[in-house]
C-alpha positions as CSV (number, residue, x, y, z in Angstrom):
1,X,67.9,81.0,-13.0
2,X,67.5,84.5,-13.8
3,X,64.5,85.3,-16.5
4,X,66.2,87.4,-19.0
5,X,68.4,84.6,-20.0
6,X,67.5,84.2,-23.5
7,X,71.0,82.0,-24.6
8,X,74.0,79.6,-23.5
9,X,77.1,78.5,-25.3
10,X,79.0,76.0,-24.1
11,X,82.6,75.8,-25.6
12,X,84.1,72.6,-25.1
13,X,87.2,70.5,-26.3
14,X,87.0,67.6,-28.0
15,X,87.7,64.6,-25.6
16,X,85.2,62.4,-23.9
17,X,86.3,64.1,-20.9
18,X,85.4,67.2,-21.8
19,X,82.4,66.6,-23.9
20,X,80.6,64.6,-22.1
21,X,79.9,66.3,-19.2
22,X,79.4,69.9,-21.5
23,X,76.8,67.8,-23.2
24,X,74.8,67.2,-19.1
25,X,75.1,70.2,-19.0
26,X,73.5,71.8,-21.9
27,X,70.5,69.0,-21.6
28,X,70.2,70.5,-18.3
29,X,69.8,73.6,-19.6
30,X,67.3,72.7,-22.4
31,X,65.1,71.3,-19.8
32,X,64.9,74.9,-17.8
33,X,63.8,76.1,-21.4
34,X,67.1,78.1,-22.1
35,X,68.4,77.9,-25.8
36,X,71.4,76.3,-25.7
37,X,74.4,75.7,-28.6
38,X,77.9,73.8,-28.1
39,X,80.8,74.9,-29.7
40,X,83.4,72.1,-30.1
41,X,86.0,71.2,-32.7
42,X,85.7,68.1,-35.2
43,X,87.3,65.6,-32.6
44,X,83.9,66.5,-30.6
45,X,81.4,66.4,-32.9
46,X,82.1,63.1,-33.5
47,X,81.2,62.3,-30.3
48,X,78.2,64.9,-30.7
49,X,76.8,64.2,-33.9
50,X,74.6,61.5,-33.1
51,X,72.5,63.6,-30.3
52,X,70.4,65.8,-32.4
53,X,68.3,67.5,-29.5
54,X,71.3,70.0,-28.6
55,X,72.5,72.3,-31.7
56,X,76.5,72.1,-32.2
57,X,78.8,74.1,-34.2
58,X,82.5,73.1,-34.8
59,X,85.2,76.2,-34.4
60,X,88.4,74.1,-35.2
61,X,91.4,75.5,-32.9
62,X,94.7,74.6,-31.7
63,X,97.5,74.5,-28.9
64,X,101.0,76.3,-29.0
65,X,102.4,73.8,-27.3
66,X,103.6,72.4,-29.9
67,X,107.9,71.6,-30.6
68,X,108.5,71.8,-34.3
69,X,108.3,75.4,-35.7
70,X,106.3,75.3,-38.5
71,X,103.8,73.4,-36.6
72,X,103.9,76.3,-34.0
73,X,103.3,78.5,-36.8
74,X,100.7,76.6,-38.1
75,X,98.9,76.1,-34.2
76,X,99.3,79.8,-34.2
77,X,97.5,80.2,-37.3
78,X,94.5,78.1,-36.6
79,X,93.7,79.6,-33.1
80,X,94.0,82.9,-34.3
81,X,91.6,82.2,-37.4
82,X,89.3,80.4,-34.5
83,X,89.6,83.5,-32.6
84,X,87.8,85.3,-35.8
85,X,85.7,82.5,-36.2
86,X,84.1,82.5,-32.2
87,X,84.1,86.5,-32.8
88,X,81.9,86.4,-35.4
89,X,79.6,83.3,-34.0
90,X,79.3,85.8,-30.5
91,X,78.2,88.5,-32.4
92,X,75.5,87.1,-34.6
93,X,74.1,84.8,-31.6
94,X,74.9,87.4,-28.8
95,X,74.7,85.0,-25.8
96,X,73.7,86.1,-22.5
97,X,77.0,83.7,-21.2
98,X,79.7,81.5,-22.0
99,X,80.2,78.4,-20.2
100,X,83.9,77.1,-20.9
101,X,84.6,73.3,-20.2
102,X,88.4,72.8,-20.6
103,X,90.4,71.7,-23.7
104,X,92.1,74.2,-26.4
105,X,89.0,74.1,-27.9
106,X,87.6,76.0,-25.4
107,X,89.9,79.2,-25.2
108,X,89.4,81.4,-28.5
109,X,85.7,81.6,-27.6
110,X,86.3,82.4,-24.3
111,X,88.5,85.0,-25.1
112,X,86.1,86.7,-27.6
113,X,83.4,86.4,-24.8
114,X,85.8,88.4,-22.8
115,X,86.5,91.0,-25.7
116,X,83.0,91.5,-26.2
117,X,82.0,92.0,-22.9
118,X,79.9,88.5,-22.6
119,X,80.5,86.8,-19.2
120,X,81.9,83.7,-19.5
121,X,82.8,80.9,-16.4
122,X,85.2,78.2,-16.8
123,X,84.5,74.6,-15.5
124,X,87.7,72.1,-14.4
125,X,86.7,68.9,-12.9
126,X,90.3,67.4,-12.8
127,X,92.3,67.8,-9.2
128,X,94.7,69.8,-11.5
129,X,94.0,72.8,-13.5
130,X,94.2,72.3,-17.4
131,X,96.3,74.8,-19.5
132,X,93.3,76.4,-21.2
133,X,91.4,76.8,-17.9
134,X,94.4,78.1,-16.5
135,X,95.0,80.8,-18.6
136,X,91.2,81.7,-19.1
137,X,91.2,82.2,-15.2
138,X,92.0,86.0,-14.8
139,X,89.0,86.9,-16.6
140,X,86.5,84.6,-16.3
141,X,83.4,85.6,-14.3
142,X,84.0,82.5,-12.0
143,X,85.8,79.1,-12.1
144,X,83.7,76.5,-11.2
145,X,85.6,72.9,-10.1
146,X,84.3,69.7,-9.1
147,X,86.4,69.6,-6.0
148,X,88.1,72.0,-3.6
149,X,91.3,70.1,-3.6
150,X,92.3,71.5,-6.9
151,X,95.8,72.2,-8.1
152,X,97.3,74.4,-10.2
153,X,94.8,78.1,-9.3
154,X,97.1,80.7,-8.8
155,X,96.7,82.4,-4.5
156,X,94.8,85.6,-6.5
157,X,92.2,83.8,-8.2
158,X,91.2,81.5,-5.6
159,X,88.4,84.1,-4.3
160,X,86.7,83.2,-7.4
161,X,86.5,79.4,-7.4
162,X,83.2,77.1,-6.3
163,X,83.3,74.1,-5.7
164,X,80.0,72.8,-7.4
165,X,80.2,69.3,-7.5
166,X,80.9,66.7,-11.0
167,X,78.7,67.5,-14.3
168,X,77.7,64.3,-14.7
169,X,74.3,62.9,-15.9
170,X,71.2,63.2,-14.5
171,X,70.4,59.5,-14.6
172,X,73.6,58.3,-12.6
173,X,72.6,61.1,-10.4
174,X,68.8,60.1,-10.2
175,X,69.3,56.5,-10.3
176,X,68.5,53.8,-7.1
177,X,71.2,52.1,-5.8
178,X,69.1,49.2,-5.5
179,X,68.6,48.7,-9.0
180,X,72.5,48.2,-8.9
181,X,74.3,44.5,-8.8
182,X,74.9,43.2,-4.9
183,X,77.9,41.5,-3.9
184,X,77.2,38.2,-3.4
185,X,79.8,35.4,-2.2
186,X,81.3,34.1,-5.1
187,X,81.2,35.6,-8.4
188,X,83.5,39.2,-9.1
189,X,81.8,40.7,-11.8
190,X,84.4,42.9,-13.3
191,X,83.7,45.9,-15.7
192,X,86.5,47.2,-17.7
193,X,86.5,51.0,-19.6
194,X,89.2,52.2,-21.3
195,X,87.4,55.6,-21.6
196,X,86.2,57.7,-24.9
197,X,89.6,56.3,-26.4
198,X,89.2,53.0,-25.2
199,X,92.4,51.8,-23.5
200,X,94.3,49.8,-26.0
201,X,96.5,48.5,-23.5
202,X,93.9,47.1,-21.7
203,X,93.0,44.4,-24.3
204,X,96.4,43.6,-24.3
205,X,97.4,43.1,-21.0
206,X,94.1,42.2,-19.0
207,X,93.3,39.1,-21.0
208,X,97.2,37.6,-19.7
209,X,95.4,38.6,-16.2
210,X,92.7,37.1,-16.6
211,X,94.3,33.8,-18.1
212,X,96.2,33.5,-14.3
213,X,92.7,34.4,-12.4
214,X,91.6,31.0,-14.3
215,X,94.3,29.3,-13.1
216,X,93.6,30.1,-9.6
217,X,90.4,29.3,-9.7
218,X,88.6,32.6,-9.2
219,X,85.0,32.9,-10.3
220,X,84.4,36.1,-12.3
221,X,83.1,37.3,-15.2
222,X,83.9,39.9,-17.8
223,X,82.1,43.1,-19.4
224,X,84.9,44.8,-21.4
225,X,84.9,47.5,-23.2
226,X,87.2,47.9,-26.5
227,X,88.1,49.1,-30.4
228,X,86.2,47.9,-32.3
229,X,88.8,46.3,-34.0
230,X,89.9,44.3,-31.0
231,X,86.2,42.4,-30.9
232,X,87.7,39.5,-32.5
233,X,90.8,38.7,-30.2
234,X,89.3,39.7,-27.4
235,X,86.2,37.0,-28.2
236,X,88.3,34.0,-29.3
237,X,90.7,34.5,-26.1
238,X,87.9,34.6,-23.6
239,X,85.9,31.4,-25.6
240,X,89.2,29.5,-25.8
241,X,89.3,29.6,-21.7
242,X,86.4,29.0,-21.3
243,X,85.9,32.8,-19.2
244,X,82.2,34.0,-19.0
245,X,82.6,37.3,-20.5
246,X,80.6,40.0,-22.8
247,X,82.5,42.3,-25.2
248,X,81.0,45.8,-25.8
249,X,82.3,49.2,-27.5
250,X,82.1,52.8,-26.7
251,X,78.3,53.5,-28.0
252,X,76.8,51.1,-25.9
253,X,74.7,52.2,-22.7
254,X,77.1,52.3,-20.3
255,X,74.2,52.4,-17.1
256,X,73.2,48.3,-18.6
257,X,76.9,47.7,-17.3
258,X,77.0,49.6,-14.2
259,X,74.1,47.2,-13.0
260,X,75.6,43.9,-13.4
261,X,78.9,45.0,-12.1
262,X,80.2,44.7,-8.8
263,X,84.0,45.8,-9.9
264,X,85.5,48.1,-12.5
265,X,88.8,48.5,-13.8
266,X,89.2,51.8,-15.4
267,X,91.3,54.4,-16.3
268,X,91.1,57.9,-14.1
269,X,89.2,60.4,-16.1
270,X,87.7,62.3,-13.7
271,X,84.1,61.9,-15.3
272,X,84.1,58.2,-15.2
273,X,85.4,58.1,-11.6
274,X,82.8,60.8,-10.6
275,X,79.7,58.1,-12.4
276,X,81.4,55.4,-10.9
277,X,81.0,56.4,-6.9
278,X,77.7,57.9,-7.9
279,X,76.6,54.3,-8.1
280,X,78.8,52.8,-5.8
281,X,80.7,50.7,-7.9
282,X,84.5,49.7,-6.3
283,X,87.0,50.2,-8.7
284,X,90.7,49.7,-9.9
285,X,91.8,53.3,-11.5
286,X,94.7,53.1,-13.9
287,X,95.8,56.1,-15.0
288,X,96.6,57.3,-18.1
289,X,100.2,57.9,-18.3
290,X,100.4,60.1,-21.4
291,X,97.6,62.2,-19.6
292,X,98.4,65.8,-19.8
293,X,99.7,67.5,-16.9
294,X,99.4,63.8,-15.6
295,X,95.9,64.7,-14.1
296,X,94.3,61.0,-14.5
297,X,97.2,60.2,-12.0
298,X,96.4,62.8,-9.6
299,X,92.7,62.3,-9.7
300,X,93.5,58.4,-9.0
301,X,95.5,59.5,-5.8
302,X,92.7,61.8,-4.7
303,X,90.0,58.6,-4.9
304,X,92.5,56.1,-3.3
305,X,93.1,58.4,-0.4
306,X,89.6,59.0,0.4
307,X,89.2,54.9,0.2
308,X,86.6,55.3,-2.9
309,X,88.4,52.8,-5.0
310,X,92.1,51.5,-5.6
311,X,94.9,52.4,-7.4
312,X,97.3,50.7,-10.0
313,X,100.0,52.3,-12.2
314,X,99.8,51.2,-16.0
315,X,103.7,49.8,-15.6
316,X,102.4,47.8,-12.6
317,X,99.6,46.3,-14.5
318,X,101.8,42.6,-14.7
319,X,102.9,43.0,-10.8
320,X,100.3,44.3,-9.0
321,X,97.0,43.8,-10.7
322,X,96.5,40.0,-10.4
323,X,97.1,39.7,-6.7
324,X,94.9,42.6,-5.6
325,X,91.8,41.3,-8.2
326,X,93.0,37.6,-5.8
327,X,92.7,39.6,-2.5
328,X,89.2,40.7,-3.4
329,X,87.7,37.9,-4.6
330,X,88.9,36.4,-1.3
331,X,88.0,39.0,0.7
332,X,85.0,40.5,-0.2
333,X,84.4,42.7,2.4
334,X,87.1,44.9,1.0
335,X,84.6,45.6,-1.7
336,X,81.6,46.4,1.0
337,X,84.0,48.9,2.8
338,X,85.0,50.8,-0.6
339,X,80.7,50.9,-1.2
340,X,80.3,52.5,2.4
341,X,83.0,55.3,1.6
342,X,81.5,55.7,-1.7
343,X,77.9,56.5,0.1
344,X,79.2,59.5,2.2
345,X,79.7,60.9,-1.5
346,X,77.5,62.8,-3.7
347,X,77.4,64.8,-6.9
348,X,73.3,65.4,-6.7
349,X,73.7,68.6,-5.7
350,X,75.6,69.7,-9.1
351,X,72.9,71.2,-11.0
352,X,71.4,73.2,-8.1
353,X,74.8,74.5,-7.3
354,X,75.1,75.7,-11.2
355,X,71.9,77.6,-11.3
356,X,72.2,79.3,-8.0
357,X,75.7,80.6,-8.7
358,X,74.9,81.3,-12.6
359,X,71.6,83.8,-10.9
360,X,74.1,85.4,-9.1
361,X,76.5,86.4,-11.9
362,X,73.7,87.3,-14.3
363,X,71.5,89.2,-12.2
364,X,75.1,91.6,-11.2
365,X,75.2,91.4,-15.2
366,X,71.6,92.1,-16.4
């Protein structure tokens, strides 16, 4: 990393999706002894506010996307007061560059970086190209994806994009497969994430599952994540058939999980897909369908046709999802072929990929 950089910002929106991996990052950062600040909006602070070793500041924006015309007016209103806002924030901190992560959130300080003349490089770790991202890409420095399979980059542009690998962090990256969970011959362990939102749907559809896996007599046990406010269905469902199971919400340490499971069930951001074949766990990707763009669904296709982990629709949930859990638990070498795709993959190279492409840029720059 080139010496005379004194500062970072990170602009980020404010999904798990996006903040999680901006968060890797900038702890990344902070170990290489670079001051480092991420700018969010309130929807990611909340996710934020609870690691006090990285400095955040909220710049509140919005998307024009919107229908209704006074909310339009009103979008319009808050991005270009945000626009102000990152303005001022550049010109008081005067970093030496912007690193934009995706989300609305993302673009008014991007787009000040670019007025005053502070390089800034966009990140997209979908398979298709967010709307921010997209139109931050004619002037950022560089777009940096997670996979050259991306959609969405315009023919011009695509001289500018690297493939660096998924942010994710350093402890999937670093950690031993061994300490993982083996198959073994008759227990699934399944692990269910709903992602930073949690998937509502999933408490209410999985347990009805579950209920037929009983009835078949498959042995498996449960580690689902949920609401809060779904702990108490969720517990007295399980107990009342008699399923071994353990009920845990979005806070928890999500690595304890990935150890004792030998199957997930999860929905297709492309951050928990990238942890989950970094430690070669097999899962069940259901996308979200609301998703925008409908990217969960295209990164789901991308994993299924590489044979890193299966797919299910969210409308196919009833259909499809108790005969393929019955296949597996029949057939467990279907799980041991998913692991040995899985190990021909690897992120660990992210962070080296960053800093030698970030020299590059900076050292043409300063």
């Amino acid at each position: 990393m080139n010496n005379n950089v004194k500062k970072i910002v990170i602009a980020t929106g404010g999904t798990g999706g996006h903040i999680f991996p901006a968060y890797s990052l900038a702890k990344h950062f902070k170990d290489k002894n670079i001051n480092v600040e991420i700018i969010s909006d309130r929807r990611g602070y909340k996710y934020l506010k609870d690691y006090q070793d990285i400095k955040v500041s909220i710049i509140s924006s919005s998307t024009i996307f919107k229908k209704d015309f006074f909310q339009l007016i009103f979008s319009i209103t808050m991005i270009i007061y945000a626009l102000t806002r990152s303005f001022i924030f550049l010109l008081f901190n005067r970093p030496n560059l912007i690193f934009g992560m995706g989300g609305y959130s993302s673009f008014p300080v991007c787009i000040a970086a670019k007025i005053l003349r502070v390089p800034f490089i966009i990140y997209e770790n979908n398979l298709f190209m967010g709307k921010a991202n997209k139109y931050l890409t004619p002037f950022a420095e560089k777009v940096f994806v997670s996979c050259k399979d991306l959609e969405g980059v315009s023919q011009k542009y695509k001289e500018n994009v690297i493939e660096i690998g998924n942010i994710i962090r350093k402890e999937i990256l670093n950690a031993k497969l061994e300490q993982f969970h083996k198959l073994d011959d008759k227990k699934l362990k399944i692990l269910i994430l709903g992602g930073s939102q949690a998937a509502k749907i999933f408490a209410e559809e999985l347990p009805k599952i579950f209920k037929k896996c009983v009835d078949a007599n498959i042995d498996f046990k449960i580690y689902q994540q949920c609401l809060p406010d779904q702990n108490e269905f969720l517990n007295s469902y399980y107990k009342n058939l008699n399923i071994n199971f353990e009920i845990f919400n979005f806070k928890s340490n999500i690595m304890d999980y990935f150890q004792k499971a030998n199957l997930a069930i999860t929905r297709s951001g492309s951050s928990m897909l990238a942890e989950l074949i970094n430690v070669k766990v097999p899962f069940i990707s259901i996308p979200l369908p609301s998703s925008a763009d409908n990217h969960q669904l295209k990164n789901a296709i991308y994993y299924k046709k590489h044979n890193y982990g299966y797919l299910i629709k969210e409308e196919d949930i009833k259909t499809e999802l108790f005969g393929l859990i019955s296949r597996i638990s029949k057939e467990k070498s279907l799980l041991n072929q998913v692991i040995n795709k899985q190990r021909q993959y690897s992120d660990k190279s992210v962070y080296e990929n960053i800093d030698k492409e970030i020299a590059k840029i900076l050292n043409e720059k300063y």
